[in-house]
C-alpha positions as CSV (number, residue, x, y, z in Angstrom):
1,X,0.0,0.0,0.0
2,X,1.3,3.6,-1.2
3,X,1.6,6.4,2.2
4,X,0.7,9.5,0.6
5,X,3.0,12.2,1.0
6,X,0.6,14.3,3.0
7,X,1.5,17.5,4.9
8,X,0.2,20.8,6.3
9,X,-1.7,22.4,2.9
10,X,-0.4,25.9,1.8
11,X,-3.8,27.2,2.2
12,X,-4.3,25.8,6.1
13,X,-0.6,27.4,7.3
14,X,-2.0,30.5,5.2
15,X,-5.4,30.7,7.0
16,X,-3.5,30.2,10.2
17,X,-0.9,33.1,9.3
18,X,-3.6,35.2,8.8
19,X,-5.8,34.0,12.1
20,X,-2.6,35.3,14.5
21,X,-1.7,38.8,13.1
22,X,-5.6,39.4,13.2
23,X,-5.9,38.2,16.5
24,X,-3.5,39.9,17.9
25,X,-4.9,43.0,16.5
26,X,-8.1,42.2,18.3
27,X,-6.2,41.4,21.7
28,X,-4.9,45.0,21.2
29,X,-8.3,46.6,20.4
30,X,-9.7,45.0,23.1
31,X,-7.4,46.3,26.0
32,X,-7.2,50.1,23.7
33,X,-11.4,49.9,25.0
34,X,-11.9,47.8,27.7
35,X,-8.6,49.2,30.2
36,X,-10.1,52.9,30.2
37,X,-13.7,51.4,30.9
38,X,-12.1,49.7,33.7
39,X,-12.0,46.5,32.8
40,X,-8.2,45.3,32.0
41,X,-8.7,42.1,33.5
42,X,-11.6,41.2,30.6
43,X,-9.1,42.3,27.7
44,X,-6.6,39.4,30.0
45,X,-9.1,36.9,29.1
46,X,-10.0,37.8,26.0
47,X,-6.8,37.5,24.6
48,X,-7.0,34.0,26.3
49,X,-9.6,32.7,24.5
50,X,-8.0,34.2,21.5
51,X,-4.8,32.3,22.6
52,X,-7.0,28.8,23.3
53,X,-8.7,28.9,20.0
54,X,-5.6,29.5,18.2
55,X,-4.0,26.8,19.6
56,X,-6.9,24.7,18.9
57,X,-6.7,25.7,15.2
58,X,-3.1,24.5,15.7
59,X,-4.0,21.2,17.3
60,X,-7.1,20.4,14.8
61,X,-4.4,21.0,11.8
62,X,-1.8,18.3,13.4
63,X,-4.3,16.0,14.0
64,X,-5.6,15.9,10.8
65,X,-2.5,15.6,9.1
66,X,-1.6,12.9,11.2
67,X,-4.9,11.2,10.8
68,X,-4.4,11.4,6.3
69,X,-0.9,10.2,6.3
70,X,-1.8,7.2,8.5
71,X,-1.1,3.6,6.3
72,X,-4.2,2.8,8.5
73,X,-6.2,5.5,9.6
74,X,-8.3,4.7,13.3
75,X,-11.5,6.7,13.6
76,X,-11.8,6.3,16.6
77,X,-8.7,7.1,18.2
78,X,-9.0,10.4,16.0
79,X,-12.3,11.1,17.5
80,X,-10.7,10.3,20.8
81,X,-8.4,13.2,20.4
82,X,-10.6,15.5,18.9
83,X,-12.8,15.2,21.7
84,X,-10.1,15.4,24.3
85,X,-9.1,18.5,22.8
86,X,-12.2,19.9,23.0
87,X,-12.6,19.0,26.8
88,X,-9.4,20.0,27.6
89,X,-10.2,23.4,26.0
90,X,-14.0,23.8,27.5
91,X,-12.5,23.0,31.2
92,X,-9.8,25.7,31.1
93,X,-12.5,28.7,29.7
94,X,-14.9,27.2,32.0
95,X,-12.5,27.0,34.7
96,X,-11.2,30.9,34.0
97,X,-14.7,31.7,33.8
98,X,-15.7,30.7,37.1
99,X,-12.6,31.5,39.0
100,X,-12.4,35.2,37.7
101,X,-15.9,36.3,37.7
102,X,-17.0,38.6,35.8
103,X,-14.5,39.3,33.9
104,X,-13.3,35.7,32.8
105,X,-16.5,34.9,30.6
106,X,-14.6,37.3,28.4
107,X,-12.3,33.6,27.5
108,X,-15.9,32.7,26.0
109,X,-16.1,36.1,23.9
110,X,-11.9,35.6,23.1
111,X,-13.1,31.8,21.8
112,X,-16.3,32.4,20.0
113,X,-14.8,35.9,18.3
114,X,-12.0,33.4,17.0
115,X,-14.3,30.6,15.9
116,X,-15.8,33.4,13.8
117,X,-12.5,34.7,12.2
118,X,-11.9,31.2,11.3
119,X,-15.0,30.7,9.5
120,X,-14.8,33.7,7.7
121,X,-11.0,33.2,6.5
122,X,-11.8,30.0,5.3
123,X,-14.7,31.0,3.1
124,X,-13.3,33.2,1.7
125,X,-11.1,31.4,-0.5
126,X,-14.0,28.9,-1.2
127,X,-16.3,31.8,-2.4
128,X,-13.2,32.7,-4.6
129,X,-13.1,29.7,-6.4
130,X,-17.0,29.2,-6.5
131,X,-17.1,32.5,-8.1
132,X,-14.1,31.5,-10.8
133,X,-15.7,27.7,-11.2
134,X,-19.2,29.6,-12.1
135,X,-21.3,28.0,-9.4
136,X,-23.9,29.9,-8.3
137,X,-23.7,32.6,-10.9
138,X,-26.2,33.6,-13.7
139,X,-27.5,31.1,-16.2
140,X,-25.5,30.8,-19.2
């Protein structure tokens, strides 16, 4: 049986370059208006749930990686890890959250803000080549 030659696609380490410069940009927007409202401590966690779901980004692309270049591919041991992950990352927002009341629900803002930058950076290629493939455009 042939291993394909799989690695990290151009497009995922692109996606991901873009996800930190952006994030960071919003970690600094967030302490620029939340520190003079009085609230440092929510910029904090903000920019730790930015953190978490970049890291999860990180750990998602690894993982799949490693799960396509496997000879023999396990679901369920990937489904094992993906869930882990996802525990691991609920119980340390969850646990910021309710250790550092109010302010550390901002980790839930940081993560969900994230999520949505990550949706939106991979669509946009997608709509790109929809657009160029003719899909979805005027009848002929």
């Amino acid at each position: 049986m042939i291993t394909p030659d799989v690695t990290a696609s151009t497009r995922a380490v692109v996606n991901l370059g873009r996800a930190t410069p952006i994030a960071a940009g919003l970690g600094a927007v967030s302490f620029v208006v939340l520190a003079p409202m009085g609230y440092p401590l929510a910029a904090v966690f903000f920019c730790g749930g930015l953190g978490l779901g970049l890291l999860n980004t990180l750990l998602v692309q690894h993982s799949t990686v490693r799960f396509a270049a496997s000879a023999d591919p396990n679901r369920r041991r990937f489904a094992v890890s993906v869930l882990g992950r996802l525990t691991l990352i609920t119980v340390l927002a969850v646990g910021l959250a309710l250790a550092m009341r109010p302010e550390g629900l901002a980790v839930f803002a940081g993560l969900a803000v994230l999520q949505l930058l990550m949706i939106f950076i991979a669509s946009v290629p997608l709509i790109k080549e929809l657009r160029q493939s003719g899909v979805g455009g005027p009848p002929s």
